[in-house]
PyMOL Python script that loads the backbone (N, CA, C, O; Angstrom):
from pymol import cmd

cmd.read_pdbstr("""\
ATOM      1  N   UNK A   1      45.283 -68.202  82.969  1.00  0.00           N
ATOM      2  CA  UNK A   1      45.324 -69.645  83.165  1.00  0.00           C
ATOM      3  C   UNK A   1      45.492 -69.952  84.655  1.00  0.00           C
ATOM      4  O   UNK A   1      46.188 -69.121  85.239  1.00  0.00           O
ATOM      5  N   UNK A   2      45.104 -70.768  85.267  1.00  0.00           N
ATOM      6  CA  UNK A   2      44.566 -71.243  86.355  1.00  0.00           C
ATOM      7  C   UNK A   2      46.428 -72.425  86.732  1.00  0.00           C
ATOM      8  O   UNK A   2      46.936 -72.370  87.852  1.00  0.00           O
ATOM      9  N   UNK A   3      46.853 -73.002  85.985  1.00  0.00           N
ATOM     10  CA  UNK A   3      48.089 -73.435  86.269  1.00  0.00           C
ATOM     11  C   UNK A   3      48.734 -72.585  86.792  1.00  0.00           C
ATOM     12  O   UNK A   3      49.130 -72.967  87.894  1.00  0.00           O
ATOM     13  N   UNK A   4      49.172 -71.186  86.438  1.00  0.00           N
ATOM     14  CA  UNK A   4      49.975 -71.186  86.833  1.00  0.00           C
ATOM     15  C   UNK A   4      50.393 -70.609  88.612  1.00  0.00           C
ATOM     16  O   UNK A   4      51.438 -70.674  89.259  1.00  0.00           O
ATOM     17  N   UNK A   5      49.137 -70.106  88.903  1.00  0.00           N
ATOM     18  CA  UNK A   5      48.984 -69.622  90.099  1.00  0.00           C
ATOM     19  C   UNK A   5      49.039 -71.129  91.582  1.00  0.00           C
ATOM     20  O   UNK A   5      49.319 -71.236  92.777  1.00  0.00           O
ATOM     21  N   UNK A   6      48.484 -72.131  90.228  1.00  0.00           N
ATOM     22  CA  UNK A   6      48.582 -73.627  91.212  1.00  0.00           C
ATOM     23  C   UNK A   6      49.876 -74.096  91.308  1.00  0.00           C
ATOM     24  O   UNK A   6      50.242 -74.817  92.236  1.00  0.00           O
ATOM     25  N   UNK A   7      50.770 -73.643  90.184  1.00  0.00           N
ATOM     26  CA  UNK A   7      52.158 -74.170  90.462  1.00  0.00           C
ATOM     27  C   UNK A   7      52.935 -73.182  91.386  1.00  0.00           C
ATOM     28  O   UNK A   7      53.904 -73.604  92.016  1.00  0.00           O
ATOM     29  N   UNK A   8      52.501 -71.743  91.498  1.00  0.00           N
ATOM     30  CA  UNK A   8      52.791 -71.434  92.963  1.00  0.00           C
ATOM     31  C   UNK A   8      52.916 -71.537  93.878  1.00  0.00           C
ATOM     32  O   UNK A   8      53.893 -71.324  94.596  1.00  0.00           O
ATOM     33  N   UNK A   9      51.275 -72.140  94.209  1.00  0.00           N
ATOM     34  CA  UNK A   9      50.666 -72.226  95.807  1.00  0.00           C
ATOM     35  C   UNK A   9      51.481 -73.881  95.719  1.00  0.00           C
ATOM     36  O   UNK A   9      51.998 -74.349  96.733  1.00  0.00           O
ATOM     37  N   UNK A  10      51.499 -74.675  94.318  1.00  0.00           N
ATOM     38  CA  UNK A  10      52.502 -76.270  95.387  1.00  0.00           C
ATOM     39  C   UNK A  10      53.402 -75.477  95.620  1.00  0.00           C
ATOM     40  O   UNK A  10      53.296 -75.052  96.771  1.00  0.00           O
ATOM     41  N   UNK A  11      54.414 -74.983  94.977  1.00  0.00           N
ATOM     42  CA  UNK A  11      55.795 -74.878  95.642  1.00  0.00           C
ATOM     43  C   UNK A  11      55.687 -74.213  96.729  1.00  0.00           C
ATOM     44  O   UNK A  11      56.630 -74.699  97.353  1.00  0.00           O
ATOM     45  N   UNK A  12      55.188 -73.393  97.470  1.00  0.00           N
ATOM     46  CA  UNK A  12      55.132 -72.732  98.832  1.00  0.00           C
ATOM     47  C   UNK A  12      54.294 -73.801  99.542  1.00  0.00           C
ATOM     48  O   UNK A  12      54.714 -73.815 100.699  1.00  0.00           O
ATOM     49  N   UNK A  13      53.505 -74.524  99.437  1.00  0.00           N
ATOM     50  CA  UNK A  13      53.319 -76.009 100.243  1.00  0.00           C
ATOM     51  C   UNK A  13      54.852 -77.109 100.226  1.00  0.00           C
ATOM     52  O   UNK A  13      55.308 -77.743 101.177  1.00  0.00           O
ATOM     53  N   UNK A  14      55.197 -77.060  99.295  1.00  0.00           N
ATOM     54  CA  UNK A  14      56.350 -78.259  98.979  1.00  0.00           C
ATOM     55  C   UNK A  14      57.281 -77.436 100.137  1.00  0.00           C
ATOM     56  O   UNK A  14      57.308 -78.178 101.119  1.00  0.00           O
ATOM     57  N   UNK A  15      58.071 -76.176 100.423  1.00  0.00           N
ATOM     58  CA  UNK A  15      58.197 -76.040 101.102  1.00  0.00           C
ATOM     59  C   UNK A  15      58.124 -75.575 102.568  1.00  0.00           C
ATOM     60  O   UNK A  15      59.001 -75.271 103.377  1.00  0.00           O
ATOM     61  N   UNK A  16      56.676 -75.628 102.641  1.00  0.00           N
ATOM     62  CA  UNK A  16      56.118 -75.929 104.080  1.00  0.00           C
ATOM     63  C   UNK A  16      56.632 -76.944 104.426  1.00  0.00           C
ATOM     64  O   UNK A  16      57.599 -76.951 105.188  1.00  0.00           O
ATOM     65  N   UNK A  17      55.946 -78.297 103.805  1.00  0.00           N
ATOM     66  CA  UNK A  17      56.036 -79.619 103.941  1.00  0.00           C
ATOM     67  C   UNK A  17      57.780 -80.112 104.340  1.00  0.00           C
ATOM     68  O   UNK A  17      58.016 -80.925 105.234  1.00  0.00           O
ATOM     69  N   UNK A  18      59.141 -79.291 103.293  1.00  0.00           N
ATOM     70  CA  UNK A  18      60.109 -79.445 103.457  1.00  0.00           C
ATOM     71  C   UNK A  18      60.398 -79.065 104.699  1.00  0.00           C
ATOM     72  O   UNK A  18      60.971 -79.925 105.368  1.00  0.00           O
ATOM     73  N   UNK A  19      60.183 -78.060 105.208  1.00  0.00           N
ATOM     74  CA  UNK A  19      60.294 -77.404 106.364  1.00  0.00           C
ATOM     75  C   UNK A  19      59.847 -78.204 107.680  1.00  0.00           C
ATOM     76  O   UNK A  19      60.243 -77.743 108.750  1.00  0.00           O
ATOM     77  N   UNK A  20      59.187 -79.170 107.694  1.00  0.00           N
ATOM     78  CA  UNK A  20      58.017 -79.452 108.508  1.00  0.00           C
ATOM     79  C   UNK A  20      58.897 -80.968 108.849  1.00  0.00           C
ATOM     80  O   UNK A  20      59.125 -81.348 109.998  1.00  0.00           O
ATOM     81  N   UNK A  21      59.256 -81.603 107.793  1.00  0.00           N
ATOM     82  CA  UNK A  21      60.055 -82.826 107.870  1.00  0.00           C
ATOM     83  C   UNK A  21      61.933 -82.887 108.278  1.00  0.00           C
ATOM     84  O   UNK A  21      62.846 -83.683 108.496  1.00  0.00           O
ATOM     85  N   UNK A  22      61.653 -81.549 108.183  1.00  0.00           N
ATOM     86  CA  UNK A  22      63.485 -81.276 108.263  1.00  0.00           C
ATOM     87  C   UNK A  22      64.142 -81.807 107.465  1.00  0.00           C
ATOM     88  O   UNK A  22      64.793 -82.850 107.534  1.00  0.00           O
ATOM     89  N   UNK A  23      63.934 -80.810 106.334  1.00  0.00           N
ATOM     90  CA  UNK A  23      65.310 -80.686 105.326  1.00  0.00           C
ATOM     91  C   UNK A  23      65.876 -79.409 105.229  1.00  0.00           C
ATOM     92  O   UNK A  23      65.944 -78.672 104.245  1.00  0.00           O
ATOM     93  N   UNK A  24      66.295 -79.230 106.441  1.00  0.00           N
ATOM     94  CA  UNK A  24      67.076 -77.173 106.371  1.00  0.00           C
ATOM     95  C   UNK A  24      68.506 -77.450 105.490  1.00  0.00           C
ATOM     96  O   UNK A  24      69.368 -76.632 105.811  1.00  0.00           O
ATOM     97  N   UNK A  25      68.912 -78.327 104.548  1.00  0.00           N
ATOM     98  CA  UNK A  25      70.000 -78.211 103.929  1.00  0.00           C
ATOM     99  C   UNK A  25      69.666 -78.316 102.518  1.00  0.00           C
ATOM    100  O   UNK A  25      70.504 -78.239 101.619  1.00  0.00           O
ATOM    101  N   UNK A  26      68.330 -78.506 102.335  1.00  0.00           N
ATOM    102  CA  UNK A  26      67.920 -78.283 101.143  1.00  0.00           C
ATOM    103  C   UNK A  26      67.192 -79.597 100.720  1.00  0.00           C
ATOM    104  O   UNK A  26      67.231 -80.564 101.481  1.00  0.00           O
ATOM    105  N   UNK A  27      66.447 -79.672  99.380  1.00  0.00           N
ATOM    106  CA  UNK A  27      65.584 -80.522  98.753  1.00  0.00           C
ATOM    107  C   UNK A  27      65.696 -80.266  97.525  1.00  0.00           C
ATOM    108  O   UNK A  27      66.447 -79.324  97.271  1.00  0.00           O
ATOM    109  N   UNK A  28      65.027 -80.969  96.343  1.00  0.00           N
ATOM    110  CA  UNK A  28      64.702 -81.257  95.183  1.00  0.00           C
ATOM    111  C   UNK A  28      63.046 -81.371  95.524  1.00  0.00           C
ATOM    112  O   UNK A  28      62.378 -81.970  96.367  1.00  0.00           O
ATOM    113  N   UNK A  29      62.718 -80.317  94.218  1.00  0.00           N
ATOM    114  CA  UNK A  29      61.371 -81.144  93.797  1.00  0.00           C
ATOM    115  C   UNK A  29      60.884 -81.602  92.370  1.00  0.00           C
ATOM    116  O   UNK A  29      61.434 -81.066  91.408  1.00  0.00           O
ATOM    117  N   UNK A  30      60.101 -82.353  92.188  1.00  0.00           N
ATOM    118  CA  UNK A  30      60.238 -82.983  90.994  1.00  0.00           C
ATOM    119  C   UNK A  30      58.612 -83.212  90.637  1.00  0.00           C
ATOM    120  O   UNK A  30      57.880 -83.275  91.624  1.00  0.00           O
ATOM    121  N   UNK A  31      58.197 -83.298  89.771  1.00  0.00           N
ATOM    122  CA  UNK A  31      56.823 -82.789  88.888  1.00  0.00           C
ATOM    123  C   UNK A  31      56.918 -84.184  87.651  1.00  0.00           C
ATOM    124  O   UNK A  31      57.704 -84.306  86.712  1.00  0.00           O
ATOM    125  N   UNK A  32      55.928 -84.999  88.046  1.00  0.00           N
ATOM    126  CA  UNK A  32      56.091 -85.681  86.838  1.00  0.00           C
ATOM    127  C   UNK A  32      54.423 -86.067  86.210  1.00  0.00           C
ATOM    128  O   UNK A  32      53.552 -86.665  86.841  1.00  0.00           O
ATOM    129  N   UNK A  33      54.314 -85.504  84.747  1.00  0.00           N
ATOM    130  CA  UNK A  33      53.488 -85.461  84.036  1.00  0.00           C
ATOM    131  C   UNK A  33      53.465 -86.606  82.937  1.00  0.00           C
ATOM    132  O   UNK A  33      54.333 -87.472  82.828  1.00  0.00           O
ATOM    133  N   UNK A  34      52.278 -86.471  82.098  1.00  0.00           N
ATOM    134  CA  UNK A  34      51.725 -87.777  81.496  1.00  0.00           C
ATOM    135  C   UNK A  34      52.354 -89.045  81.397  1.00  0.00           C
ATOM    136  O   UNK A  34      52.823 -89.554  82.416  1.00  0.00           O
ATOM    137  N   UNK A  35      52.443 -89.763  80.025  1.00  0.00           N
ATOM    138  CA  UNK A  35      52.725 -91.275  80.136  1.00  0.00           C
ATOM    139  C   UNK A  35      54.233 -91.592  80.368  1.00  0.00           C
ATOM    140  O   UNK A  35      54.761 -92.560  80.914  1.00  0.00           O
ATOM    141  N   UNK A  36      54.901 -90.193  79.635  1.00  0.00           N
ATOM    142  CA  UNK A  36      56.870 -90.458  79.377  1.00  0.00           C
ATOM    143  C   UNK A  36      57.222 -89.766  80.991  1.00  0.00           C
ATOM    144  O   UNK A  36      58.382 -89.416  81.210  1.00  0.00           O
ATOM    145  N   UNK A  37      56.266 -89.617  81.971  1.00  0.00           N
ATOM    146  CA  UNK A  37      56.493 -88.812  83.024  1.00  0.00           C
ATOM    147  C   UNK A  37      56.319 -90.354  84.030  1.00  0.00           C
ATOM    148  O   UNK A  37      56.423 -90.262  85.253  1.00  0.00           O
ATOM    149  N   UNK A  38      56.072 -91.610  83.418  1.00  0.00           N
ATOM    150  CA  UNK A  38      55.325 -92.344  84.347  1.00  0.00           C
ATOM    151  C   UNK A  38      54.317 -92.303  84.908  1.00  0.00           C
ATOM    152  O   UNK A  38      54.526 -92.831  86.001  1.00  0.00           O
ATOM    153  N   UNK A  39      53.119 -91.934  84.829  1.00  0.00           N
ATOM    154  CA  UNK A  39      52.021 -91.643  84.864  1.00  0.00           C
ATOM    155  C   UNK A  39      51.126 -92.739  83.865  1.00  0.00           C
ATOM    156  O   UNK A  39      51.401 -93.156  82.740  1.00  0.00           O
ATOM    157  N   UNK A  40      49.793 -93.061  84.864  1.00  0.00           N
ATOM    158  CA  UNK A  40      48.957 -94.050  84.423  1.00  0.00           C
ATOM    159  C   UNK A  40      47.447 -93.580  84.702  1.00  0.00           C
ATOM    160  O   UNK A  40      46.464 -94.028  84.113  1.00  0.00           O
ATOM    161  N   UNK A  41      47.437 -92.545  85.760  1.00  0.00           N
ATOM    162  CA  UNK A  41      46.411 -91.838  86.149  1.00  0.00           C
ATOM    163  C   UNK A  41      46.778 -90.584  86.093  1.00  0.00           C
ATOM    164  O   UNK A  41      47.739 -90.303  86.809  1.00  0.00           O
ATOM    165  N   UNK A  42      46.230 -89.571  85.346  1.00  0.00           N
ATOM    166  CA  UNK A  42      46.925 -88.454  84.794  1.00  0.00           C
ATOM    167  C   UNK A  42      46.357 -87.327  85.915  1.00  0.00           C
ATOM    168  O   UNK A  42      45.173 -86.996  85.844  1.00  0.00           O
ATOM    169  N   UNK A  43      47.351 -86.668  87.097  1.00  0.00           N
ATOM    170  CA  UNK A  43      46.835 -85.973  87.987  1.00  0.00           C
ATOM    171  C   UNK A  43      48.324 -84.756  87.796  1.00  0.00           C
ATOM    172  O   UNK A  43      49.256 -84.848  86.997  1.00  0.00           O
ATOM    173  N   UNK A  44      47.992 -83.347  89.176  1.00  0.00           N
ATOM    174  CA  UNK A  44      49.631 -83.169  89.259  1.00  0.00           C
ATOM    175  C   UNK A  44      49.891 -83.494  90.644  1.00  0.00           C
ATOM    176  O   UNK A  44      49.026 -83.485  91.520  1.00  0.00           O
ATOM    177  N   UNK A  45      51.086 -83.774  90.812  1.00  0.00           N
ATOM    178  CA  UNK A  45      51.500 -83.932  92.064  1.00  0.00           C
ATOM    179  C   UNK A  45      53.233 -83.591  92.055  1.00  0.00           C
ATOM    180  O   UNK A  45      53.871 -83.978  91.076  1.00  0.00           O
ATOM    181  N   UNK A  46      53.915 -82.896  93.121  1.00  0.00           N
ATOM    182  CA  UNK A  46      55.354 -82.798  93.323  1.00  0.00           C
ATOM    183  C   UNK A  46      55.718 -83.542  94.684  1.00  0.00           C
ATOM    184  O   UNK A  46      55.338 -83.531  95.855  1.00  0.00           O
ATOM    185  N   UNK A  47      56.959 -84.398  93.646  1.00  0.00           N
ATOM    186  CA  UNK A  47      57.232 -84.961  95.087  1.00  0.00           C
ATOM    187  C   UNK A  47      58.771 -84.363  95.936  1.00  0.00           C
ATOM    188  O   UNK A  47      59.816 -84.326  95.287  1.00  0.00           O
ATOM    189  N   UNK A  48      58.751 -84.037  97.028  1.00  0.00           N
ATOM    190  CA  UNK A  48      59.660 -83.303  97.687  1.00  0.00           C
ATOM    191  C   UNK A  48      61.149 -84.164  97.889  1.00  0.00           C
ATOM    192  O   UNK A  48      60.980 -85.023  98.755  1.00  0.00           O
ATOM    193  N   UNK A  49      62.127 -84.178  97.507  1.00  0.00           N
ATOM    194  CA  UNK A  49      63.265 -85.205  97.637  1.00  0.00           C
ATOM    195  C   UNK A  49      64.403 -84.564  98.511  1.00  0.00           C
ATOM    196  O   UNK A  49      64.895 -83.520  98.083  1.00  0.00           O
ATOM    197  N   UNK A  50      64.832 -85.046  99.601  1.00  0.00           N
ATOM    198  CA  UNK A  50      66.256 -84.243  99.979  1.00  0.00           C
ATOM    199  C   UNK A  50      66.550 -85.436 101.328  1.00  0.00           C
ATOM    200  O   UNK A  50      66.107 -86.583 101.279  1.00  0.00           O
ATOM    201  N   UNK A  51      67.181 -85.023 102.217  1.00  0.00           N
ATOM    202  CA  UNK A  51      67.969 -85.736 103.056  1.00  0.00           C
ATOM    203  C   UNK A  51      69.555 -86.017 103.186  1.00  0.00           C
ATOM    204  O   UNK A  51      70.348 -86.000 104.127  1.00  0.00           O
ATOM    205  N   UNK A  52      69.643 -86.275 101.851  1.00  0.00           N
ATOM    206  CA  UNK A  52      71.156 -86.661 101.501  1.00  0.00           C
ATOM    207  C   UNK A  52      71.590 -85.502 100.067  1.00  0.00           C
ATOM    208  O   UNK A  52      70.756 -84.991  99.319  1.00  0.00           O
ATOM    209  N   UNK A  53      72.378 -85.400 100.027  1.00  0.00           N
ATOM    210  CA  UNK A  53      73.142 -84.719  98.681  1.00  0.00           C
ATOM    211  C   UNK A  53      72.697 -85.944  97.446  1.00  0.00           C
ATOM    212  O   UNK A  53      73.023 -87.130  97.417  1.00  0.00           O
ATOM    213  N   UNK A  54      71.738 -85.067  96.358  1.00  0.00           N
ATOM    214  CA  UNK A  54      71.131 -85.692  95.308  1.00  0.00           C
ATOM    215  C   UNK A  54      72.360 -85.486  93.526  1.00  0.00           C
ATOM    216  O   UNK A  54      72.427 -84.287  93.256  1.00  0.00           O
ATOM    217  N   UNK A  55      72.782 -85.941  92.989  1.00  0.00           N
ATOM    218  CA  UNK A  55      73.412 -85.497  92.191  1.00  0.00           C
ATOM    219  C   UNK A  55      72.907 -85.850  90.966  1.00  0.00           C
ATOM    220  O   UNK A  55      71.894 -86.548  90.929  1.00  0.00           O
ATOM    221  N   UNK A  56      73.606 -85.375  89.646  1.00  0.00           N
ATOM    222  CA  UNK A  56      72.940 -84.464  88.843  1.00  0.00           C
ATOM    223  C   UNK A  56      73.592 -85.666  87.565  1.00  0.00           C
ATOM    224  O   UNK A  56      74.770 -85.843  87.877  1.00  0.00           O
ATOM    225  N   UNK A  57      73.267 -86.491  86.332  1.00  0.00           N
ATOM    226  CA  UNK A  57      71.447 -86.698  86.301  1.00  0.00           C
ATOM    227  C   UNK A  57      70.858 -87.323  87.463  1.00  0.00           C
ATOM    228  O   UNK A  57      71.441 -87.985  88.322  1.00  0.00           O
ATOM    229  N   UNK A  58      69.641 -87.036  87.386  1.00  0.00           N
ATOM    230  CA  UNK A  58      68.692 -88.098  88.799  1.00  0.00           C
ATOM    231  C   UNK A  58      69.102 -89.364  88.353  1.00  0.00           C
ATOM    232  O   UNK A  58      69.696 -89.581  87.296  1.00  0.00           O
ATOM    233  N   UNK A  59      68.755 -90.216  89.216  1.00  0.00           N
ATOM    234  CA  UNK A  59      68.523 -91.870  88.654  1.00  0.00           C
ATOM    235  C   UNK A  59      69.322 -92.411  89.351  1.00  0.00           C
ATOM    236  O   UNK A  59      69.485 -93.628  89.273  1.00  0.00           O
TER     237      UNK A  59
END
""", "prot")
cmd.dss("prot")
cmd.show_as("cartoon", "prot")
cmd.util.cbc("prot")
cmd.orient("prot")
């Protein structure tokens, strides 16, 4: 399967990208899929989250 080698290559981009923006204390990344994911145009995308201390549930 072709996923799973793509969910590789994002996360070693996600942290390029982390790297690149300066988050050396760390990040979250987060993956959100079909309609209960919020999604209206069904693609993948991760979005990189950090800056501040994120705590645990999200929201």
């Amino acid at each position: 399967s072709i996923v799973f080698p793509l969910l590789g290559h994002l996360m070693i981009v996600a942290k390029k990208c982390a790297e690149q923006v300066g988050l050396p204390r760390g990040y979250r990344l987060v993956l959100n899929e079909g309609p209960d994911g919020g999604q209206s145009v069904y693609h993948i995308h991760i979005h990189v989250l950090g800056g501040r201390q994120l705590g645990w549930p999200p929201g």
